[in-house]
N, C-alpha and C positions, 0 to 999 in steps of 0.2 A: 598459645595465647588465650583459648575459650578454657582448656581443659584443666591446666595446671593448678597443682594443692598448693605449692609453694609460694605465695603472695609473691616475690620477685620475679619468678620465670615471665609470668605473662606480660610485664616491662619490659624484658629483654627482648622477648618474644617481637612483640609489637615494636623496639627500637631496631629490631630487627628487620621488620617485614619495610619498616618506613624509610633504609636505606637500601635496600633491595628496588622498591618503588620507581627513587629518583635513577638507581646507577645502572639495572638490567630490563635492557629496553622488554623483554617479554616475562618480566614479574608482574605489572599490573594486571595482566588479563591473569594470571593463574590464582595471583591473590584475589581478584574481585569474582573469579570462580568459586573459590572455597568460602569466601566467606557468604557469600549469598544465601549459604545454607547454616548461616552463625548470625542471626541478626543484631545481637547485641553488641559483638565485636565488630560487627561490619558500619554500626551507627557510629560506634567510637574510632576507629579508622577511616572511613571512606570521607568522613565528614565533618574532618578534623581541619580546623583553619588551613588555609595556603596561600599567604599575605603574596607571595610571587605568582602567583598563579596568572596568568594573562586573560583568562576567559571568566565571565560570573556564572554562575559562586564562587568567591575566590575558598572552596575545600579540593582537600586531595582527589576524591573524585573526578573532576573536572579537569585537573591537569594531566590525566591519562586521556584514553578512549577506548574503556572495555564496553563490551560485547554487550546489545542488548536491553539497554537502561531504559529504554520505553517498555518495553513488554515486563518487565520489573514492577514500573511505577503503573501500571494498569494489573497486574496480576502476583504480585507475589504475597504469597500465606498473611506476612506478618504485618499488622496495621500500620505499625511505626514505623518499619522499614518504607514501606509501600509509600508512605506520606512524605517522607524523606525526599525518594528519589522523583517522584510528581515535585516536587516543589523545585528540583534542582530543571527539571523540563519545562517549568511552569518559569524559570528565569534565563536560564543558560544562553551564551554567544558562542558556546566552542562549537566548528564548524561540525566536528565530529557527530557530536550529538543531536544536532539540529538535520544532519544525513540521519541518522537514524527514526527520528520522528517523520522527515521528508517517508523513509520508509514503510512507516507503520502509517501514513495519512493514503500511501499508493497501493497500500493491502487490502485487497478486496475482502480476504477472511477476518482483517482488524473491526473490534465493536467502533465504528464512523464516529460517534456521539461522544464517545470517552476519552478516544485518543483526540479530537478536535477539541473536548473541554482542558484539557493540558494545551495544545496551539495555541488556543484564540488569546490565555495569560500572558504567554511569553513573544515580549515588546519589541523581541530582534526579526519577527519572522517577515511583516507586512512590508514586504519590499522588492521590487524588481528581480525576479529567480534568483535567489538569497543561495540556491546550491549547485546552482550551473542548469541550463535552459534545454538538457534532458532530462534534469529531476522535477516534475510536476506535482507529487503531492503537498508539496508547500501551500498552492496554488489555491486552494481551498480556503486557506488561514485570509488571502486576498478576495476570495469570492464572499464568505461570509464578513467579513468588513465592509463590503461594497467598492475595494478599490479595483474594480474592473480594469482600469487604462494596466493595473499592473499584467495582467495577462497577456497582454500583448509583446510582453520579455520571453515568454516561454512557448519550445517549439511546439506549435501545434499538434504533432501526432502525437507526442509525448502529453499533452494537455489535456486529448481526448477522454481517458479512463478518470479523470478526476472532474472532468466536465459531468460524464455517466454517472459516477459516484455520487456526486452532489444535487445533482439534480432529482436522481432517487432515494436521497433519504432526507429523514425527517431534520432539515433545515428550514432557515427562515424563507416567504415567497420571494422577495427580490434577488435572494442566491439563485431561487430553482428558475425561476424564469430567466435570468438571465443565462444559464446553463443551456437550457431548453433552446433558446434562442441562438446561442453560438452553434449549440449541435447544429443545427437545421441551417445556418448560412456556410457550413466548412464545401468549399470550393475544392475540385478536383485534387489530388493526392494524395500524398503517405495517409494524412489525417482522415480523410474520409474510407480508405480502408480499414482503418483504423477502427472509425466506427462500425462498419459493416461487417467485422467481424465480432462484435459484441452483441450485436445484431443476431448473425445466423448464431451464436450462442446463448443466445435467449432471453438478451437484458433489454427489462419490458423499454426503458430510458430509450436507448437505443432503435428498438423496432419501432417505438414513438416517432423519431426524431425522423427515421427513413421512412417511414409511412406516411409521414407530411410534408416532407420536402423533396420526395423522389428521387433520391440519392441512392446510391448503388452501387456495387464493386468496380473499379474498370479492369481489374483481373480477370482474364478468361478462367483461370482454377477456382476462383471463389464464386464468381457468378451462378452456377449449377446450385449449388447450396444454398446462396442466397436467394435464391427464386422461388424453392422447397420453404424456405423457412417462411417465409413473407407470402407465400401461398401463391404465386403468381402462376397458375397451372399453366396456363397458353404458353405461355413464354417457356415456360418450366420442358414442356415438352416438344417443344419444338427444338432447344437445346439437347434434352437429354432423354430423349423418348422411352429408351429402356433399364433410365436408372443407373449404369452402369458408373457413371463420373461420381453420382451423392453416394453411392455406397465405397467408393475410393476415396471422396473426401471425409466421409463420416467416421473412418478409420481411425482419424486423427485426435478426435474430441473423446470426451470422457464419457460415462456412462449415463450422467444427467442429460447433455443435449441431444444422446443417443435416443434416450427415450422420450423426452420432449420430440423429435424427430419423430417414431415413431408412433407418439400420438396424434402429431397435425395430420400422418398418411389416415390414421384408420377413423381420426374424424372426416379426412374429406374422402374416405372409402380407395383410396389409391395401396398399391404396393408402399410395404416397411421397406424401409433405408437397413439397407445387410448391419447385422448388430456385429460389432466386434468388442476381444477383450487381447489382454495382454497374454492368454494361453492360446489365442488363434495362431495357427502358424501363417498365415499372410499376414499377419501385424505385421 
């Protein structure tokens, strides 16, 4: 289709690939693999009317659900293409793809600002958990709207990380405060562990939120750690006098909050939390 000298082949080509489309349920994702790296055939195929199509944009596109199409329309090389597939995020109702942005709004390593300016355009999202009430990064597209009552659709522990999220980054104040505010009134369970473990991994949102509202694990496993992290020595050592629980659960976390860990001991002059790696043999 991209390659061919003979002005016919690449009609065939592409007459080809557009009934493969409709009739082999695993051609779209192979086709929207290969062309991803063909952007001038991929704009004239992907994006080719599809008067049948049930979900907006009525283009071909849309009436599959390949792989990925947010992390495309934020990063891929080619201006045109990239413009392309934001605009089809920036309209779309196919459930598919709006799970994919849900995904890329609940990714902590996602740019917040860029995937949210694709959300906030597209007119299907501001609605009562629009993906099912354990997908919460939608939840955001409602906070920055200010339709608050909509959060109350979506389950709590699952709301937690997009509460954190939003409230530390550079959104508007009525988002952040009201983020702030939910942290700090979550009432015993899943959710407040929830936070507490964002917490002893070191999100500043997070230690905020537990440091003024007195919240806490009610896990006897996480408590130990959370005591270390939030510096509560008295407590700290009357639990774990010689360490042996935080260097069992420090096991768990990655290298960052290993050493964050090890900085709060040697600022307040106490024993390091045992460093572990993936070549220790007690991992």
């Amino acid at each position: 289709m991209a390659d061919a000298r003979d002005e016919q082949v690449p009609a065939l080509a592409e007459a080809a690939l557009a009934e493969a489309w409709v009739s082999d349920p695993k051609a779209p994702r192979r086709i929207w693999i290969a062309l991803m790296h063909r952007p001038k055939p991929a704009l004239r195929f992907l994006f080719a009317p599809a008067p049948d199509c049930p979900h907006e944009p009525r283009v071909r596109l849309v009436t599959a659900q390949p792989d990925w199409v947010v992390g495309h329309a934020l990063h891929h090389p080619d201006p045109e293409l990239r413009a392309a597939l934001a605009g089809v995020v920036r309209t779309t109702d196919n459930p598919a793809l709006l799970k994919d942005l849900d995904g890329a709004l609940s990714d902590p390593f996602a740019p917040l600002p860029a995937v949210l300016d694709l959300a906030l355009d597209n007119p299907h999202l501001c609605r009562p958990a629009p993906i099912g009430a354990r997908y919460a990064g939608l939840a955001a597209v409602a906070i920055l709207k200010e339709r608050f009552d909509l959060l109350d659709s979506y389950d709590l522990e699952a709301l937690v990380p997009t509460l954190v999220r939003v409230a530390g980054g550079p959104c508007p104040a009525p988002a952040v405060e009201e983020c702030r505010r939910r942290l700090r009134a979550l009432g015993p369970g899943p959710a407040r562990e929830r936070l507490c473990l964002h917490a002893i991994e070191g999100d500043a949102e997070a230690l905020a939120a537990v440091a003024d509202s007195g919240q806490e694990p009610a896990s006897p496993h996480l408590l130990p750690l959370f005591l270390f992290r939030t510096e509560q020595w008295e407590r700290y050592d009357a639990l774990d006098p010689d360490g042996v629980l935080v260097d069992e659960q420090t096991r768990h976390y990655d290298e960052d909050v290993q050493s964050d860990l090890a900085a709060i001991a040697r600022r307040n002059g106490r024993r390091e939390p045992k460093q572990w790696g993936f070549s220790d043999p007690g991992f």
